[in-house]
N, C-alpha and C positions, 0 to 999 in steps of 0.2 A: 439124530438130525438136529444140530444145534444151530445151523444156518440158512433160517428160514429162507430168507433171498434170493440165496445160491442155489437152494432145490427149487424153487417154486421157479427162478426163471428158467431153469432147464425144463421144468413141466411146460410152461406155456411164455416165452420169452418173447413176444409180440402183443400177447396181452396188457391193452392199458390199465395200468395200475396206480401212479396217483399224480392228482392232478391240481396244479399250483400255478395262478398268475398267468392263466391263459393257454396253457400249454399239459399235455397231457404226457407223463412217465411211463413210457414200457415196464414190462416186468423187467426186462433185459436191461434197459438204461437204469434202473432204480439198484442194481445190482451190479452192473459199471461202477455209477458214484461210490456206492459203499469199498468198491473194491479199493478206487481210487483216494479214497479217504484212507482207508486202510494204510498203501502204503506210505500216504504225505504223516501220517501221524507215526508212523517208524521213523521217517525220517525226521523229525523231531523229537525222537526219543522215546516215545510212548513203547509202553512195555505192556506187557499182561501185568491185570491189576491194580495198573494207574486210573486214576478218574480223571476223565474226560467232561467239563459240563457244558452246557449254553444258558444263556440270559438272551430270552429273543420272544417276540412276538412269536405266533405259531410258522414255521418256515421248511420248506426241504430238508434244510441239516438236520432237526432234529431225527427223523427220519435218516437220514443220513447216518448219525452218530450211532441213531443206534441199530441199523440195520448192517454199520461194520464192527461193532463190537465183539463178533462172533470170530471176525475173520484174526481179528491181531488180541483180543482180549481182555481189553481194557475196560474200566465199567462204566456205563452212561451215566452220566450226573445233569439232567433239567434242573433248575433252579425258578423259582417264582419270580417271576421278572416284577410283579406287584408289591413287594420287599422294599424296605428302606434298606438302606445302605448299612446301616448296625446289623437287622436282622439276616442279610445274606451274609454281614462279614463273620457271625455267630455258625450260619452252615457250612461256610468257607473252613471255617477253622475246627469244625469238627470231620470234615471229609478230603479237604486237602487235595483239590485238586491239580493236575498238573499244567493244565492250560484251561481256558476260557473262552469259547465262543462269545461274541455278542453283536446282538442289531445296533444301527446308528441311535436308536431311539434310547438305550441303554448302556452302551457303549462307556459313557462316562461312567457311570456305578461298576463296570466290569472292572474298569482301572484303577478305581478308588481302594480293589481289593485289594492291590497288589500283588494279582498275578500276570503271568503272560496273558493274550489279549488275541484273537484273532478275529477281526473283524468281518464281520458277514459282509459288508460294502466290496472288499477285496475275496472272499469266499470262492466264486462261481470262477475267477481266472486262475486262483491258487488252488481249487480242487484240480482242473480241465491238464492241470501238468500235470497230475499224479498219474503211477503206472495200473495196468488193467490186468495187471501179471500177478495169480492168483498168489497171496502168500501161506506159505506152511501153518497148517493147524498149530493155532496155540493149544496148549493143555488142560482142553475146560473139558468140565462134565457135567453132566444136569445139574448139580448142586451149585457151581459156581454160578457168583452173580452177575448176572445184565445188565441191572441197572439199579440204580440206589434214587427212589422216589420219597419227596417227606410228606408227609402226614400234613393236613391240613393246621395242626398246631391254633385248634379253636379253644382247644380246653388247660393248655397249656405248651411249653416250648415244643418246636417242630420234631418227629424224630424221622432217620434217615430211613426208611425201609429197605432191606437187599432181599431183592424180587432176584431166584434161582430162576436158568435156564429152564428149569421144571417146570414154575408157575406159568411162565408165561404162553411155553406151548401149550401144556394142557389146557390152559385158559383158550388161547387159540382152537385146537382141535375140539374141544367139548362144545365153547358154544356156536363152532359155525355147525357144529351136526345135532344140537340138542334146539336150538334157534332155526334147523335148516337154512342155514345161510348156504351160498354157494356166488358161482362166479357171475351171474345173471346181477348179483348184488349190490348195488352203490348206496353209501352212505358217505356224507358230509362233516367232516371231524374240525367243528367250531369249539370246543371246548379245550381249554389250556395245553398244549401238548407238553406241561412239566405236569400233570395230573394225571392219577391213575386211570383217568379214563381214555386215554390214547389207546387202552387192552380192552374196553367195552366192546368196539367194533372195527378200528385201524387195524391192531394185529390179527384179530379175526379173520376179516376180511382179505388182506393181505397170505395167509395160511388157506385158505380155501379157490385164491384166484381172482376177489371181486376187485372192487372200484374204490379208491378213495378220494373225495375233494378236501384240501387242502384250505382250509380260511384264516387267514391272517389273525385275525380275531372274530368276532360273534356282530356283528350285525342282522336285523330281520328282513330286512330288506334283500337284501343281497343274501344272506341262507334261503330265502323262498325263491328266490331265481335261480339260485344252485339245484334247488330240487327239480323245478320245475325243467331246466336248462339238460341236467346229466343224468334226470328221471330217478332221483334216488328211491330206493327202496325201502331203508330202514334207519330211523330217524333216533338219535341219541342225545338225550341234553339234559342240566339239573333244569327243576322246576319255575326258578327265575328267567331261564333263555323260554320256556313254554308262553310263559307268563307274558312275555315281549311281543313274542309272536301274535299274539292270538291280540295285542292291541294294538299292533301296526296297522294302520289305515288300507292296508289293499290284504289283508288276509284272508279276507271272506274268495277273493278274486284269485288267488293263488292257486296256480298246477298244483295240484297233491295226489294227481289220479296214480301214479305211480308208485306212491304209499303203500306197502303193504301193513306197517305197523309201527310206531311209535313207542319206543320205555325212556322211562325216567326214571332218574337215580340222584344219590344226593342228600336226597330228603322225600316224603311222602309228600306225594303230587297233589293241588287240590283238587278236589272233587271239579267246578267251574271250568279250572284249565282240562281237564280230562272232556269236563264234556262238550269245551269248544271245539274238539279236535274231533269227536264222534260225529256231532251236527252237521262236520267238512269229510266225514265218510271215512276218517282215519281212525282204526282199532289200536287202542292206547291200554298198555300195561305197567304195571309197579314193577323197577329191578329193586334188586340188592346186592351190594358188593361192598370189600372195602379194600383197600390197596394191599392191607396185609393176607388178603387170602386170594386171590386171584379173578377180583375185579366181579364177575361174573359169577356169584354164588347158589343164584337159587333160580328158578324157571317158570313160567306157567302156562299154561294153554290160553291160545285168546279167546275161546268159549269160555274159560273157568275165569279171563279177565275179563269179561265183560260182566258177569255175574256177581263177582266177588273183586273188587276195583281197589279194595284197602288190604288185597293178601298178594302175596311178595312170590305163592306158588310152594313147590316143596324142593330140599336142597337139588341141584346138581349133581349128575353121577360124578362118582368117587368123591363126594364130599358127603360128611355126616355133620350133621345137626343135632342137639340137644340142647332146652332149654334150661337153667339151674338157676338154683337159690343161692344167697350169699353162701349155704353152706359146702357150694359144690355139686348137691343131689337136685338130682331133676325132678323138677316143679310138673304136679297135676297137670292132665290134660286140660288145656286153656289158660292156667296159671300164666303169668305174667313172670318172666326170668330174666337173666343175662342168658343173651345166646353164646351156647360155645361152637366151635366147630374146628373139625379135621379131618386130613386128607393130604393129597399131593401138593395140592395148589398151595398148601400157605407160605408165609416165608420163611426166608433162616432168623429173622432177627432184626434188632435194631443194628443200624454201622455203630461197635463201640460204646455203646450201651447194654450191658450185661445186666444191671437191674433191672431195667425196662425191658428187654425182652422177656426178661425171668417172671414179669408180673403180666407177658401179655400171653406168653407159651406155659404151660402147666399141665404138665404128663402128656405131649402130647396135642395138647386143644389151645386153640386158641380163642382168649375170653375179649368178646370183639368191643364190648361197654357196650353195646346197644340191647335194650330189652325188647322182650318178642313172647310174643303167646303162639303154641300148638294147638290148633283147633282138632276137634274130631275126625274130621274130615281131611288131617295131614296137612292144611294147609296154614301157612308162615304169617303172621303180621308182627308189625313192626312198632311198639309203644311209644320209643324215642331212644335217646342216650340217657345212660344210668346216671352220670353226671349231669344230666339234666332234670332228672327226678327231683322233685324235693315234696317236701312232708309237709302238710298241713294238720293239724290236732291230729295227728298220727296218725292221716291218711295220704297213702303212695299217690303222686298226683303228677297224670304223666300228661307234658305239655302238645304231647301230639294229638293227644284226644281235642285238649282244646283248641288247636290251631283247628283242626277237618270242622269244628263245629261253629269256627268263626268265619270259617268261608261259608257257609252253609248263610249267611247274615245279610241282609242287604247292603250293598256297596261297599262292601270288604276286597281291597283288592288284593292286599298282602298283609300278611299277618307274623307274629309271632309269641310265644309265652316263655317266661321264662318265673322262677322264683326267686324271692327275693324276701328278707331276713323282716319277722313280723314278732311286734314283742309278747300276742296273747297265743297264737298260733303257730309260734316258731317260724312258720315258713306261709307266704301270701303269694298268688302271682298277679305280675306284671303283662298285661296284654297291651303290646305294641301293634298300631294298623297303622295302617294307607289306606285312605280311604281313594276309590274310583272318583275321577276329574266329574265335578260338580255337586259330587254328594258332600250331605252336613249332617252329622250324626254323634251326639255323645258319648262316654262311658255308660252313664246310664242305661240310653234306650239299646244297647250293644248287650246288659249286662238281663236286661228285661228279653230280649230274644234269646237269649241264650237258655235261660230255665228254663223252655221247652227242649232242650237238648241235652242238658246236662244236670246232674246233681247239686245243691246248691253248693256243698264244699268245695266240689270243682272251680267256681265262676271268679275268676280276674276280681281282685280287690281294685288294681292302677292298669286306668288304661292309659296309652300315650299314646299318642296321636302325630305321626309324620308324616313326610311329604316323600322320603323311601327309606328302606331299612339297610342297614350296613351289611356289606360281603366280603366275604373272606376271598383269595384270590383263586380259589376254585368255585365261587357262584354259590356259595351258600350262603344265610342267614348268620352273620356273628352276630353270637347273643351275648358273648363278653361285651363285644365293643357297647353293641346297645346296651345292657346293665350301666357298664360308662358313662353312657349320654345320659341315660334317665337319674341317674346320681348327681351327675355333675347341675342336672337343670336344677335338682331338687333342692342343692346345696346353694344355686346362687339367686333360687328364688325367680329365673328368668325363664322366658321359652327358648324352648328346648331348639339347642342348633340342629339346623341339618347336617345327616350323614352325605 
C-alpha cells in the first residue's frame, strides 16, 4: 500500500481530514484533489521521477503534492521558503526541478530561479479542471522516493534527503499505534510543512483516520484557538513555538482541556517551558527524531515522562539503537556516544551526494552527529550534537548540559552555548541569553548561579546578552549565525546587533 489517500478514503471517505481557511477536507475530497493534481501534472508532462517542489507558506498543495505523488510518481520537493534567493538557487541546482509551485508572498524568488512557476493565486481554478479518473500505477516500490526533504543545513551546506515510500509508512503506522493515536485524534500542524516534521504527526494522523489543522504559519494566538476550537488532542512543536506560547498574554485562559499530551522535538525542551504546560494540566514529553531516519525515533510512557523529563525513552520498534565511540564500539552503560541507529525507517541517501551519504550510512547504521547516553534503566538522553562539543583542557563539554542549567537561572528566558576558540584552553564557551521583559542580570551573577549546578570547567567564560536569538528556518537556535554576531560585535568593538 503505497497510496496512503487512496486506501484511507475508501476506509472512511466522509471522515474530516484536514482543515485549512475555515473549511474542513473529507478524506474523500483530500483524495479527489490529489487525484486531480495527478492528472493536471501529466498533462504538463511530469513523469515518474521528475521533482515536483513548492515555495509557499504552509498551504493544501503541499498536502496536495504530496498525497499525489503516489498516484503519477514524481518526487515531492518543499523548499524553505525562508532562503535567500542564492541559497534556494544552490538546491534548485542540485535537484532540478521540473516545475515550481509558489505563494504570492514568494512568488517573485520562484521566478528569479528560472523555472516554470505555478502560482498558487491561480491553483484552486487550475486544480478544480483536473480529471478524477484514477491513473495507472506508476512503477514504485517501498524503496522508491516520496519526497526529497533538506536537512536543516546548520552545521554546514543543506543536503537533500530521499525519504523511501518505507520510511514514511512505517513512520506512519508505528507511531499512530506505539503513540496510540487513532481517529478520535486532532492535531494542529503549525510547523513548516517543507520540514520533516509534517511526518511527526500529519502523516500519522492521516494513516490511522484523525484530524489535521492546517496553519498558514505559527502564531499563539490563533494555535490556542485552533486547540481550543477543533479540540486537539496531541500537540507538536520545537521548543521556541512552546516558549511563545506559554508568554502569550491569554494562555493561562486557554481550552487545553482536550490535551492529552504535548512532545517536543528539535532540541531538548526547557525544563520552565515543560513545567508551564504541567501547571495548565497538560503531560509534556521529550521526542527524538531526525529527517534521515523516520522522524519519530524513540517513545516513552507519560508515567516514565513525568519522572525522568530529560530521557527521550527507548528506540521505536524495528528500530535499533547503539551508542559508540569515535572508534565505532559501543560506549559503557551511560557513557556519552554518537548515537547510531538502524532499521526500516532510515533513508536511501543524500540526492547526489555519494560522500555524504557514505559518511552518514556505515554498514548499515546510520551515524546521526547527535551524542546520547544509555542509562541502566534503557532509557535514551540526548547530550547535544558532536559538532557542537568542543574541548576545554581536554574536557568533553557538551552545551546542552549547560543550556538545562541556565534555564534552571532566574529570568533566563532563552538561552544558548556554544564554543569558541580560547588560547590557554583551547576551547571556552560562549553563553548567549534573553533575559525575561524586565529583568537585569550580568555574566557574573549568571556565572555565580550556576556553580551550584555545574562543575567549574563547565561555566561560560562570554556571556552575551540579546534581546532574541537567531533561527534557522525550521525554529531552531542557529549557533553558527550567533557565533557570527558575537564575532562580528567583538571585532568592531560595538553592541551587539540584534538578530
Amino acid at each position: 500500500m503505497l497510496d496512503l489517500i487512496q486506501w484511507r478514503a475508501r476506509q472512511n471517505p466522509d471522515r474530516p481530514a484536514l482543515f485549512f481557511n475555515g473549511h474542513w477536507h473529507s478524506y474523500a475530497e483530500i483524495n479527489a484533489r490529489a487525484t486531480r493534481l495527478a492528472n493536471r501534472l501529466r498533462e504538463l508532462g511530469i513523469q515518474a521521477g521528475d521533482r515536483v517542489g513548492i515555495l509557499a507558506l504552509n498551504h493544501p498543495a503541499h498536502f496536495d503534492l504530496m498525497l499525489a505523488a503516489p498516484k503519477l510518481g514524481y518526487i515531492y520537493l518543499p523548499l524553505n521558503h525562508r532562503l535567500s534567493t542564492t541559497e534556494l538557487g544552490q538546491l534548485v541546482a542540485q535537484t532540478e526541478p521540473r516545475l515550481l509551485l509558489a505563494d504570492a508572498r514568494h512568488q517573485a524568488a520562484a521566478e528569479a530561479l528560472g523555472l516554470p512557476v505555478l502560482p498558487l493565486a491561480d491553483y484552486g481554478d487550475w486544480l478544480a479542471e483536473g480529471s478524477e479518473q484514477p491513473l495507472p500505477a506508476p512503477a514504485l516500490d517501498e524503496n522508491s522516493t516520496w519526497m526529497i526533504l533538506f536537512t536543516g543545513g546548520s552545521t554546514g551546506p543543506a543536503k537533500g534527503a530521499m525519504l523511501p515510500y518505507r520510511q514514511v509508512l512505517l513512520n506512519a503506522r508505528i507511531t499512530a499505534e506505539t503513540w496510540q493515536l487513532g481517529a478520535q485524534d486532532c492535531a494542529v500542524q503549525c510547523t513548516p510543512c517543507f520540514h520533516a516534521a509534517v511526518n511527526v504527526l500529519s502523516t500519522p494522523l492521516l494513516y490511522c483516520g484523525g484530524r489535521v489543522v492546517l496553519m498558514p504559519a505559527f502564531d499563539a494566538d490563533e494555535y490556542l484557538g485552533h486547540i481550543g476550537l477543533h479540540r486537539a488532542t496531541v500537540l507538536f512543536m520545537v521548543p521556541t513555538m512552546y516558549q511563545m506560547l506559554i508568554d502569550f498574554e491569554d494562555f493561562d485562559e486557554a481550552d487545553l482541556s482536550s490535551v492529552r499530551w504535548a512532545i517536543s522535538g528539535g532540541a531538548p525542551c526547557p525544563e520552565p517551558v515543560r513545567q508551564a504546560f504541567v501547571e495548565r494540566g497538560v503531560r509534556f514529553k521529550q521526542g527524538y527524531g531526525m529527517t534521515e531516519a523516520g522522524v519519530n525515533c524513540f517513545s516513552i510512557e507519560l508515567d516514565e515522562a513525568d519522572l525522568k523529563p530529560d530521557s527521550i525513552g527507548r528506540p521505536m520498534p524495528s528500530m535499533e539503537a547503539v551508542i559508540r565511540g569515535p572508534d565505532g564500539q559501543p560506549v559503557a552503560s551511560g557513557a556519552v556516544g554518537e548515537l547510531t541507529l538502524r532499521g526500516p525507517m532510515l533513508f536511501s541517501g543524500y540526492w547526489r551526494q555519494p560522500e555524504e551519504t557514505a559518511l552518514a550510512l556505515r554498514q548499515g547504521w546510520l551515524w546521526t552527529g547527535d551524542l546520547a547516553s544509555e542509562g541502566s534503566d534503557g532509557h535514551y538522553r540526548i547530550a547535544g550534537r558532536r559538532k557542537e562539543m568542543y574541548i576545554s583542557g581536554g574536557e568533553n563539554i557538551y552545551p546542552a548540559e549547560i543550556e538545562a542549567a541556565l534555564y534552571r537561572c532566574e529570568g533566563v528566558l532563552e538561552c544558548a552555548v556554544t564554543g569558541l576558540s580560547d588560547p590557554r584552553w583551547g576551547e571556552q564557551g560562549l553563553a548567549a541569553v534573553v533575559l525575561q521583559e524586565g529583568v537585569q542580570r550580568d555574566g557574573e551573577s549568571l556565572r555565580q548561579e550556576l556553580r551550584a549546578h555545574l562543575a567549574a570547567y563547565k561555566l561560560p567564560k562570554w556571556f552575551y546578552f540579546l534581546r532574541a536569538l537567531p533561527k534557522t528556518g525550521a525554529g531552531k537556535i542557529d549557533k553558527t549565525e550567533l557565533r557570527r554576531l558575537y564575532e562580528h560585535r567583538e571585532a568592531g568593538n560595538s553592541s551587539a546587533p540584534t538578530p
